[in-house]
N, C-alpha and C positions, 0 to 999 in steps of 0.2 A: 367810417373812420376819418379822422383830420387827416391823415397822410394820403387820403385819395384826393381831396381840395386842394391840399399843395401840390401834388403830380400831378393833378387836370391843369394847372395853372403852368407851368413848367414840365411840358412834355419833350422839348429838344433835350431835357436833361435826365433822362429817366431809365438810360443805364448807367448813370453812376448811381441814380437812387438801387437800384439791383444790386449794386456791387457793395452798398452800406448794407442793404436789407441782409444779403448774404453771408456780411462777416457777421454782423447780428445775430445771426442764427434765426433768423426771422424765413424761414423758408416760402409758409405759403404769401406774404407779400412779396417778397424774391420771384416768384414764379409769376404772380402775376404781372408781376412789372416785366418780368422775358416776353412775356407773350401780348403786352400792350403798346409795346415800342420797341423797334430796329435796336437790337443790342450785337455787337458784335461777338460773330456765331464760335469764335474761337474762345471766347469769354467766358461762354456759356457752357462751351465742352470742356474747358478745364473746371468748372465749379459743377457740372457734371464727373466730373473723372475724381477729385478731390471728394465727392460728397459720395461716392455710389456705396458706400458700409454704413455707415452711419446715420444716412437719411435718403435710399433707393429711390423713393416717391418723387422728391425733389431731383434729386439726379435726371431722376428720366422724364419728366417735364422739361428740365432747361435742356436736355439732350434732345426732343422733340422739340423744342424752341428753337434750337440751333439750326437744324435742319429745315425748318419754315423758313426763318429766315437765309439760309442758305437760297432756298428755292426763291427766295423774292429779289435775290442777288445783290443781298447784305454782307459783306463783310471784305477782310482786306486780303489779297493776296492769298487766295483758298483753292485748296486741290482736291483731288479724288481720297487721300487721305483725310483729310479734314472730314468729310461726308460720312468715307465710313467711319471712321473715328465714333462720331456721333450718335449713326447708327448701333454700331456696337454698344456703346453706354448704353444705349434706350432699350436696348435688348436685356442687356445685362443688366441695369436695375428693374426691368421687367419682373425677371425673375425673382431678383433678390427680395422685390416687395411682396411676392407671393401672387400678383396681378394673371390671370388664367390666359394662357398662353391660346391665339383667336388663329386657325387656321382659313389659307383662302383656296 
């Protein structure tokens, strides 16, 4: 697609393209863009918390996005709530998508 030539070309700016893809409703380009470039992980849990009814799948990718990036020590000013926050969404649209619950 032409929108991946433009985001290779312009990767310092590729959570605002997330954040268009998103209002879009353009979900599976939203998710890939979370998970191809440092978005802020708070970003992502509210477009996770906002989306977990109406589009789970989505939810719980950017809520797993969140949390990567968390772990790569992305974002501003984040706590133990923020994590589990995140957690939580990923769990919770787990379910909602119907995705089989993986025991360890």
């Amino acid at each position: 697609m032409r929108w991946r030539l433009t985001a290779e070309r312009h990767t310092s700016r590729l959570s605002e393209w997330f954040a268009t893809a998103k209002t879009l409703k353009r979900f599976e380009m939203a998710m890939e863009l979370a998970c191809a470039s440092p978005c802020e992980p708070k970003t992502l849990t509210r477009a996770a918390k906002d989306n977990i009814e109406r589009a789970p799948v989505f939810a719980g990718e950017v809520a797993l996005a969140a949390l990567h990036w968390i772990c790569q020590g992305k974002g501003y000013e984040l706590s133990s709530i923020d994590v589990q926050l995140a957690y939580r969404l990923a769990i919770d649209a787990g379910s909602l998508s119907g995705s089989p619950k993986k025991s360890h």
